[in-house]
C-alpha positions as CSV (number, residue, x, y, z in Angstrom):
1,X,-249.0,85.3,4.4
2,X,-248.5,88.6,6.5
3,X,-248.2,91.8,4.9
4,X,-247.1,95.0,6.8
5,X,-248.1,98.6,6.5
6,X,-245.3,101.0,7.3
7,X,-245.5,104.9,8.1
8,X,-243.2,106.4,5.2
9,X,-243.1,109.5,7.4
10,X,-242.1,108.0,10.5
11,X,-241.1,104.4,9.5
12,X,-242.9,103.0,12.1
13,X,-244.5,99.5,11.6
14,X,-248.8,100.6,11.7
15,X,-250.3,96.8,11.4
16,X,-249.9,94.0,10.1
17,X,-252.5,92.0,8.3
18,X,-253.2,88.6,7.3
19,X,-254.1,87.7,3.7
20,X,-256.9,85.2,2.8
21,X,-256.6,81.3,2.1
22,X,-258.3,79.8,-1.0
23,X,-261.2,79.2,1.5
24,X,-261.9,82.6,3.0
25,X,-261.4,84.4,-0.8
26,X,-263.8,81.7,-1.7
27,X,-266.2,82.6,0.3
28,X,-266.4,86.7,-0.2
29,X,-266.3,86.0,-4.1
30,X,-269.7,84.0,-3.0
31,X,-271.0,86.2,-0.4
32,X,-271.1,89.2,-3.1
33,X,-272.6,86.8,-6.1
34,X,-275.6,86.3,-3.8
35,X,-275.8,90.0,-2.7
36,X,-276.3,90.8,-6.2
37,X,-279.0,88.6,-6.6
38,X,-280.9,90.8,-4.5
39,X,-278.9,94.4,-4.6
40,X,-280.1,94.5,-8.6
41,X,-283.7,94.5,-7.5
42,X,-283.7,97.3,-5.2
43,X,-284.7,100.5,-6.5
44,X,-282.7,103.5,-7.2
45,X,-284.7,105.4,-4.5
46,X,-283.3,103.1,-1.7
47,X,-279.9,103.0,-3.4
48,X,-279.5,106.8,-3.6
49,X,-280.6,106.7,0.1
50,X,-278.0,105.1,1.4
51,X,-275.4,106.6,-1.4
52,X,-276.4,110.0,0.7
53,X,-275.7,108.6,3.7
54,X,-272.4,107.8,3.1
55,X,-271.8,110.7,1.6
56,X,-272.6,112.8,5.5
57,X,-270.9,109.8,7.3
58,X,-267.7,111.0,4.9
59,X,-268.1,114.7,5.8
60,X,-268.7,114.3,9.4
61,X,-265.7,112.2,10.1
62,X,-263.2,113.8,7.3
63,X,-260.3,114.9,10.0
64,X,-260.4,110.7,11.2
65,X,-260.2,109.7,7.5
66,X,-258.0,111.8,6.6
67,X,-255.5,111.3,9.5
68,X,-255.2,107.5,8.7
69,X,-254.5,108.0,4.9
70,X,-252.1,110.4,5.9
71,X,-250.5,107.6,8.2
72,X,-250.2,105.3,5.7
73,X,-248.9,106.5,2.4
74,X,-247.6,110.0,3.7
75,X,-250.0,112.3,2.1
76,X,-250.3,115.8,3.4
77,X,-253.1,115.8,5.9
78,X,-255.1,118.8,4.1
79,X,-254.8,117.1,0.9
80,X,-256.3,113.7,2.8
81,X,-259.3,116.0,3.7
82,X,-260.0,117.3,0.0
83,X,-259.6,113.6,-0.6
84,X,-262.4,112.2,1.8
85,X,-264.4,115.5,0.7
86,X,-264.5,114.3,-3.0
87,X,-264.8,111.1,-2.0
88,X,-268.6,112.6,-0.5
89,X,-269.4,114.9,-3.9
90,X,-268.9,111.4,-6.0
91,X,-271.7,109.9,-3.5
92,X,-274.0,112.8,-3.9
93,X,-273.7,113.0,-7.5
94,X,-274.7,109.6,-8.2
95,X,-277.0,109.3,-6.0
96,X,-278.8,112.0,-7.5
97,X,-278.2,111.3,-11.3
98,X,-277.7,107.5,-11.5
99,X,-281.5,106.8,-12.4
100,X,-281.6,109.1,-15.3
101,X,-278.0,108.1,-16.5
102,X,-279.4,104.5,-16.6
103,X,-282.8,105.4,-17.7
104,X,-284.3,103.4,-20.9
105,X,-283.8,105.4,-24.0
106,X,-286.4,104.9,-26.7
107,X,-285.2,104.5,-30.4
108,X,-287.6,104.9,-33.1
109,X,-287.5,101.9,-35.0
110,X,-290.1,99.6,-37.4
111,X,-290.9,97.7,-34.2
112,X,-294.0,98.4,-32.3
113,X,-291.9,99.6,-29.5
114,X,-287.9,99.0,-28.8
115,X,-285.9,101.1,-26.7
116,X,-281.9,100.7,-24.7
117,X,-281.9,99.2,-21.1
118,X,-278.8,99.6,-19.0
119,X,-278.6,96.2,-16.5
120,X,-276.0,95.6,-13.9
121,X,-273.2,92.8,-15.1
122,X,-272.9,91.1,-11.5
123,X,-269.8,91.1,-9.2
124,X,-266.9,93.6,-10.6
125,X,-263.7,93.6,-9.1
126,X,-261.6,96.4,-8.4
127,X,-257.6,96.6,-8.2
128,X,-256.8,99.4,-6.6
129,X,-253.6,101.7,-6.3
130,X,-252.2,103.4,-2.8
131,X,-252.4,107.1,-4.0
132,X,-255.6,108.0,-3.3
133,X,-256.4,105.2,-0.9
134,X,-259.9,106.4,-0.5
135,X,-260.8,108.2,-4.2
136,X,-259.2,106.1,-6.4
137,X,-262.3,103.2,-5.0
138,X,-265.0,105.5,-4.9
139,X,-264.6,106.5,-8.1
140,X,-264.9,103.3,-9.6
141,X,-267.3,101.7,-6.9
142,X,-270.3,104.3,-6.3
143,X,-271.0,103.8,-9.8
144,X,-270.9,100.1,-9.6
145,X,-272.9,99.9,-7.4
146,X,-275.5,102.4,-8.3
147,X,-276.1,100.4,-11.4
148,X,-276.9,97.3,-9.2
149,X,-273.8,95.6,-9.2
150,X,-271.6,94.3,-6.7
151,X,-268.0,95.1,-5.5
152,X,-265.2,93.4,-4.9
153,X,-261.8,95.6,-3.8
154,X,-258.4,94.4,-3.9
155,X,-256.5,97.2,-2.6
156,X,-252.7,98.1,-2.7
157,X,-251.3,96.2,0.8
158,X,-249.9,99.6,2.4
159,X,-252.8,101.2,2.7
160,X,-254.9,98.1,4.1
161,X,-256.1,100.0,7.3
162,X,-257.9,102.4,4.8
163,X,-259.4,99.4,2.6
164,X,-261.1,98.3,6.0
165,X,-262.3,101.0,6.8
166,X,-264.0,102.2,3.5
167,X,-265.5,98.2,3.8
168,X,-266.9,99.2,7.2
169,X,-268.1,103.1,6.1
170,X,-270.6,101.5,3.5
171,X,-272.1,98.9,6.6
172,X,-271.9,101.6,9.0
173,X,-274.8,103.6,7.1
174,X,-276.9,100.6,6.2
175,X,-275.7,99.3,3.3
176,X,-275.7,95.3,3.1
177,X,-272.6,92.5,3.8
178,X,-271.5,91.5,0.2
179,X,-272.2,94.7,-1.1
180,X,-268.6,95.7,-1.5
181,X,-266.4,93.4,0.3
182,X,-262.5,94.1,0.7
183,X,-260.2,91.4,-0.6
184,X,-256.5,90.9,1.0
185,X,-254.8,88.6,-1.3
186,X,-251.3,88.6,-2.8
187,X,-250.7,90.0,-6.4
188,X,-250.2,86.1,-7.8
189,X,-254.1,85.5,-6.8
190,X,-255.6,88.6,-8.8
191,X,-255.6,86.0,-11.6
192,X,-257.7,83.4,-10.0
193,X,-260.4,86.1,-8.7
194,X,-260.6,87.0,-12.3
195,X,-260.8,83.7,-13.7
196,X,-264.2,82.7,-11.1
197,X,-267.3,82.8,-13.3
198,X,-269.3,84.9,-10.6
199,X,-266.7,87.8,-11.6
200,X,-268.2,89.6,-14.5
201,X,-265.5,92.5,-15.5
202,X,-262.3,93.8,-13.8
203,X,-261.1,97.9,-13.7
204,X,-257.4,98.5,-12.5
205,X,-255.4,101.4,-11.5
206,X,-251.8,101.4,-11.5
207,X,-248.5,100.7,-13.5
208,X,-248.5,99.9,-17.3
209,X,-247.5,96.6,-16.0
210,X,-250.2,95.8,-13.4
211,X,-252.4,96.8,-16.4
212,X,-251.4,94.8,-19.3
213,X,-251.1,91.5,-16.5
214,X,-254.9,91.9,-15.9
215,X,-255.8,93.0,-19.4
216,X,-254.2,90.1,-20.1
217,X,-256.0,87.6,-18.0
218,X,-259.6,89.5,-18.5
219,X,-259.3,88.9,-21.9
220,X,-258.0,85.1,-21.7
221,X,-261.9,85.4,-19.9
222,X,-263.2,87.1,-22.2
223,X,-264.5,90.2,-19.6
224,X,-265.0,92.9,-19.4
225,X,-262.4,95.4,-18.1
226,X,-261.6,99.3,-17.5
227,X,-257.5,100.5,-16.9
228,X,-256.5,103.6,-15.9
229,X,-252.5,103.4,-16.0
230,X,-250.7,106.7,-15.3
231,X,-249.4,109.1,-17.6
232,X,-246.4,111.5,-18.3
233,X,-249.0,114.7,-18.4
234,X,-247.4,117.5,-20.4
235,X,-247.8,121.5,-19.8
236,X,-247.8,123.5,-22.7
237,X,-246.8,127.1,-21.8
238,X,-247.2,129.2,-24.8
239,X,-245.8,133.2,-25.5
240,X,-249.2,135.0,-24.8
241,X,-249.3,133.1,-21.4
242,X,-250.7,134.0,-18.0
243,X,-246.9,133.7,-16.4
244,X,-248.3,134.3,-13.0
245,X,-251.1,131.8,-13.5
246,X,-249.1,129.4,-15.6
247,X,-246.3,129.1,-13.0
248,X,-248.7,128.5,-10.1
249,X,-250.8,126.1,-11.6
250,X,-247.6,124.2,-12.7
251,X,-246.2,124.0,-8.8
252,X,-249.3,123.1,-7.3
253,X,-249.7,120.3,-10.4
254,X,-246.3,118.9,-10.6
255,X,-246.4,119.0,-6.2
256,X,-249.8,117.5,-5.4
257,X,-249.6,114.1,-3.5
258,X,-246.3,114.3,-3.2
259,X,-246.1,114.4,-7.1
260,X,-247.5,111.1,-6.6
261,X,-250.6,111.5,-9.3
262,X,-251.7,109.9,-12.4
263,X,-252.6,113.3,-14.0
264,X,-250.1,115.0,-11.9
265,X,-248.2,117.6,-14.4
266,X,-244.9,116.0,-15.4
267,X,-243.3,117.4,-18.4
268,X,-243.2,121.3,-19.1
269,X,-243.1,122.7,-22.3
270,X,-241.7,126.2,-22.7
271,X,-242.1,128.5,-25.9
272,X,-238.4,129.9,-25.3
273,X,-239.6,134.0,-25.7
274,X,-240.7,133.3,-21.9
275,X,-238.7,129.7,-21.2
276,X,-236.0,132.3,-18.7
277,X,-238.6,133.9,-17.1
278,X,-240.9,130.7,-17.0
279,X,-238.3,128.9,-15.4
280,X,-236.9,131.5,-12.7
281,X,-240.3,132.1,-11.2
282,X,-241.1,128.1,-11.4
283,X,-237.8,127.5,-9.6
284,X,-238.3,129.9,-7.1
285,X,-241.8,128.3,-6.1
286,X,-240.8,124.8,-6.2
287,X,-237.8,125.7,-3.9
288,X,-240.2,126.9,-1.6
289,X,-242.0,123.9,-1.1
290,X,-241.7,123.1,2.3
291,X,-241.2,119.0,3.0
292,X,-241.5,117.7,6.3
293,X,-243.8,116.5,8.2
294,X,-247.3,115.5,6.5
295,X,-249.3,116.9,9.3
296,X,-247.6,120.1,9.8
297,X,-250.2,123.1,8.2
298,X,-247.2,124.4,6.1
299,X,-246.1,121.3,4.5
300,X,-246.4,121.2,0.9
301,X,-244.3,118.0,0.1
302,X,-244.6,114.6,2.7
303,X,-242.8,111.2,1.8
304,X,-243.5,109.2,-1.1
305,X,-245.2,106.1,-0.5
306,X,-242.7,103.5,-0.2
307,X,-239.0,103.4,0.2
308,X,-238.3,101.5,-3.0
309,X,-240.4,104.1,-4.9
310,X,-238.5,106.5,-3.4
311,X,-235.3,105.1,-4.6
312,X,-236.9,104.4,-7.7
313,X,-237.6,107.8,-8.6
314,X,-234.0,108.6,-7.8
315,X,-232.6,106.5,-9.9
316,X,-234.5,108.1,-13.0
317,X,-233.0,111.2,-12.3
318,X,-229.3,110.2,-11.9
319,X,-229.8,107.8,-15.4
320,X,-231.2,111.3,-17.2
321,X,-228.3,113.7,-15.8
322,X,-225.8,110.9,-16.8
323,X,-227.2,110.9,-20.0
324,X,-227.1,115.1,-20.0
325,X,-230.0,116.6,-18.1
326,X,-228.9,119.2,-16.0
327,X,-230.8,119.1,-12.1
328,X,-231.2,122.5,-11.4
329,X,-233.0,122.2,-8.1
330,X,-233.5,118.7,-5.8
331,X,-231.8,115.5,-7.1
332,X,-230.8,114.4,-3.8
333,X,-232.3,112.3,-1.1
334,X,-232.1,113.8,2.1
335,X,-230.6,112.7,5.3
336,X,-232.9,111.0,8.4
337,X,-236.0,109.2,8.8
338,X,-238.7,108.8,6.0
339,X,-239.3,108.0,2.6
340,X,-238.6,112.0,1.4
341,X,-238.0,113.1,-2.1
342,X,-237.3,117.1,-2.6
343,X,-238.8,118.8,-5.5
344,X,-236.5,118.4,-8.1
345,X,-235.9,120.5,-11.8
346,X,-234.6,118.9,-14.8
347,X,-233.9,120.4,-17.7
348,X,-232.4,119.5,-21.1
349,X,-234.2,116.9,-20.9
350,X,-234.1,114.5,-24.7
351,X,-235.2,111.5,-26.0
352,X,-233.8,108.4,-24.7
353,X,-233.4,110.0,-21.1
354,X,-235.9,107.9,-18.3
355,X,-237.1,111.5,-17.8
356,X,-238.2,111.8,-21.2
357,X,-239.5,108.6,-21.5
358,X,-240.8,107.3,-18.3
359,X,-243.6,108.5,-15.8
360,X,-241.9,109.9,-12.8
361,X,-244.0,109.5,-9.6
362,X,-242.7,112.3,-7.5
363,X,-242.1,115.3,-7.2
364,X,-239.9,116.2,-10.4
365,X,-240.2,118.5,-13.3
366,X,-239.4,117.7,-16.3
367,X,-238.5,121.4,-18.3
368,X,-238.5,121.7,-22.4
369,X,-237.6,125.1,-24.3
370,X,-239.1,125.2,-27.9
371,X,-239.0,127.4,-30.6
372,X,-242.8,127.9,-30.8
373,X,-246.0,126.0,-30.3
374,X,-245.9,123.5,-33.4
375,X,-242.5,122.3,-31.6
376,X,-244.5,122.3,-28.4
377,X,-247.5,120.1,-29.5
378,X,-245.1,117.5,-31.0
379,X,-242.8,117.0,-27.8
380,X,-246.4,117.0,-26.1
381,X,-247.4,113.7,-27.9
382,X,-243.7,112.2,-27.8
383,X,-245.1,109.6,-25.5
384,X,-246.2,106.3,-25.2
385,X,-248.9,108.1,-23.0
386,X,-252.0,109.9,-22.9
387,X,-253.7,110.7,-19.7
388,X,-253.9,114.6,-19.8
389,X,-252.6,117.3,-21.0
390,X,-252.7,121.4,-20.6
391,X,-252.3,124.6,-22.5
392,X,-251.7,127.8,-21.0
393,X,-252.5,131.0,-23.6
394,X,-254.7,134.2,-23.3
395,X,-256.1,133.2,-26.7
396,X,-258.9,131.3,-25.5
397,X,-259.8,130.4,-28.9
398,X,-256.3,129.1,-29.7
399,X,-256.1,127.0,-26.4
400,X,-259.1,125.5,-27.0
401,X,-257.9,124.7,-30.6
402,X,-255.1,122.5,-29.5
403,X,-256.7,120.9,-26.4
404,X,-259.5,119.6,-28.8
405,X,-257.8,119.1,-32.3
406,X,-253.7,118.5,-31.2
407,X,-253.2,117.2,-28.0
408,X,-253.9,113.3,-27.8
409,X,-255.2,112.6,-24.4
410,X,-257.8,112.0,-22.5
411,X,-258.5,114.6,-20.8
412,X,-257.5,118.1,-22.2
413,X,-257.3,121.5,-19.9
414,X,-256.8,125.2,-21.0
415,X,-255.5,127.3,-18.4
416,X,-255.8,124.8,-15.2
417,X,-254.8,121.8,-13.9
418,X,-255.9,118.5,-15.2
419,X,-257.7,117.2,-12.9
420,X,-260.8,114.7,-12.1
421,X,-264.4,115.6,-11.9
422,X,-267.5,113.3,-11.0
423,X,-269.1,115.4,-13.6
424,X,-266.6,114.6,-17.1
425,X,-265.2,111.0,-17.8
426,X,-262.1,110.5,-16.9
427,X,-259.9,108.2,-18.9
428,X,-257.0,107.8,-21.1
429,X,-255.5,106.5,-24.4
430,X,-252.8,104.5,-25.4
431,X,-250.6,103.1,-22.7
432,X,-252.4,105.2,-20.3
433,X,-255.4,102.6,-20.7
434,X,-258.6,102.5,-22.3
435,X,-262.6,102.5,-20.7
436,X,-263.8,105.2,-18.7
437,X,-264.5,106.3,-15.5
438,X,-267.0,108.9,-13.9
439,X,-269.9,110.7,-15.5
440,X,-272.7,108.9,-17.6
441,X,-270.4,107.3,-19.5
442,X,-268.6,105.6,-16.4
443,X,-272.0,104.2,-15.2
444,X,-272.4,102.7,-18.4
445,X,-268.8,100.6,-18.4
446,X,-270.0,97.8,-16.3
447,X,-273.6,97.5,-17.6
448,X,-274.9,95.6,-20.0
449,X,-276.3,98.2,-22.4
450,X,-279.5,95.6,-23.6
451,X,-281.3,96.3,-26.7
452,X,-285.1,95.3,-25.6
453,X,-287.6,95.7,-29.1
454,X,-290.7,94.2,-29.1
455,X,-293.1,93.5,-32.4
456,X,-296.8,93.7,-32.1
């Protein structure tokens, strides 16, 4: 079967690719099972070696890396450069921590000696989603392999020219074939890769559905497996707020990708002292938002991804204003070429409503006006979701309150944007998935955390 990569900007075909027969899948799945026999054996010192040297292959060549992610799913090319950027700090920081994140850890017991060892499981594979064509693997795989494991990477077909390359970045510095190994196969063969006894666990970023299929089949396996699937990331913005901060952080948060984020800010939740003023200066802002073209320095909004995500999107805004939202900004798609989605404001926005009860992955705001901050935090966790979740106060003591103790999510932010850092696990609850990634305790999630006690 042939898949095709299209420029959402442009519409113009970029390649077309051929996906593996039973054979050539086969044979990967083997290639990295025998890499791991030996990758597990060499020591962290060589491993973090090499993890910096992909880390300055990364920065040297950021403007080529960026321009092809750009190409392919429509991503502003200065966001594709922060991208590839990140992409080198996650390098770096493991290759820097991952020995004393997996060191052994004595316990004190009535043994002569016993004591926690972290080993590698074998291969892992990762499903992986077009947004952050180059992140969203890092940030699963430089931790993988770190720990001694092996990689294999099924990535999302429209972004195949970057899963190539990111294949050929980690042989291009030295690491070995097998090492991480990039799988083209169709959606209906995921199963099968999970299914092979050299696969030892599975991590997946995507849709609620994508995520309960390979939960689904991991656990028919009984491995091992890490989901991170989206959210619907509300924005508390409280009386005593920063308005000048709040509204900025809100644009750039709702906007970012395209609007096309996991933890991008989706619902805003206004105390109504401020909800006018809130609302007139968030309008203003996202009006502004240039869209266009994704290379241009001044574009702040390319094409989503695909056309039919594109048209999905715009069918979740007609079904909430027929059901009484009001669009005061956006709602239409434009005329001409690309896959274009202007940013877009609803407001009475209630239960029942897709915008209410559905992740929207684009560039459209979802606006609440409540009588005060106990109304605020309950419309915050009227999801099914749980990714993040922000507070914006001047009572630092009171935004930390409800980030900790009333907001259920799984990451929590007072006064900024929710975001991920190699430094804090990232992860989320409820139909936003379970297992986490980054940190120690991402490290840890494909391990085998081995109790080792020995009696005299």
């Amino acid at each position: 079967m042939s898949i095709t990569a299209i420029n959402p900007a442009t519409e113009q075909i970029i390649a077309t690719y051929e996906t593996l027969d039973n054979s050539q899948l086969e044979g990967r799945i083997n290639g990295a099972q025998q890499r791991f026999q030996e990758w597990k054996k060499v020591p962290f010192q060589e491993r973090s070696r090499l993890m910096n040297a992909l880390a300055e292959e990364l920065r040297n060549n950021v403007e080529e890396y960026a321009k092809l992610a750009s190409q392919e799913m429509g991503k502003t090319f200065i966001s594709a450069k922060g991208e590839v950027n990140k992409c080198a700090w996650v390098c770096e920081y493991y290759a820097e921590n991952a020995h004393t994140f997996l060191a052994d850890e004595r316990v004190n017991t009535a043994a002569q000696k016993s004591y926690v060892s972290y080993q590698p499981l074998g291969v892992i594979l990762g499903v992986m989603p077009w947004n952050y064509p180059y992140w969203q693997v890092f940030r699963f795989a430089v931790p993988a392999l770190m720990a001694g494991n092996t990689v294999l990477m099924k990535h999302a077909p429209n972004v195949q020219a970057c899963a190539q390359l990111i294949e050929k970045m980690f042989r291009k510095v030295g690491f070995p074939e097998g090492l991480l190994t990039n799988i083209l196969i169709e959606t209906e063969a995921v199963a099968s890769v999970i299914a092979h006894p050299f696969v030892k666990a599975v991590t997946l970023t995507g849709s609620e559905k994508a995520g309960s299929a390979v939960a689904s089949e991991a656990g028919k396996h009984i491995k091992k497996a890490v989901l991170e699937l989206g959210g619907s990331d509300p924005y508390i913005i409280l009386e005593d707020a920063d308005l000048d901060l709040a509204v900025e952080v809100c644009v750039k948060g709702r906007l970012k990708n395209n609007g096309q984020s996991c933890i991008g800010a989706k619902r805003f939740i206004v105390v109504d002292a401020i909800y006018d003023e809130f609302l007139a200066r968030f309008k203003d802002k996202m009006a502004a938002a240039k869209m266009g073209d994704p290379f241009a320095e001044d574009t702040v909004l390319g094409p989503l991804a695909r056309p039919d995500l594109r048209d999905n999107l715009h069918r979740q805004v007609q079904e909430s204003i027929e059901k009484g939202a009001q669009c005061i900004l956006g709602g239409k798609i434009p005329d001409g070429v690309g896959s274009f989605y202007p940013a877009t404001i609803l407001t009475d926005v209630k239960p029942g409503m897709p915008a209410y009860e559905e992740e929207l992955f684009g560039p459209v705001a979802a606006l609440f006006s409540v009588k005060d901050e106990a109304a605020a935090i309950q419309i915050a966790n009227d999801t099914n979701f749980g990714l993040g979740a922000a507070v914006f106060t001047q009572d630092i003591a009171r935004g930390e309150r409800i980030a900790k103790e009333e907001l259920e999510a799984g990451s929590c932010f007072v006064n900024g944007m929710v975001g991920s850092d190699p430094r804090l696990p990232f992860g989320g609850i409820n139909i936003s998935g379970y297992g986490r990634e980054l940190s120690h305790y991402g490290i840890r999630e494909f391990t085998n955390i081995k109790t080792v006690s020995i009696q005299q």
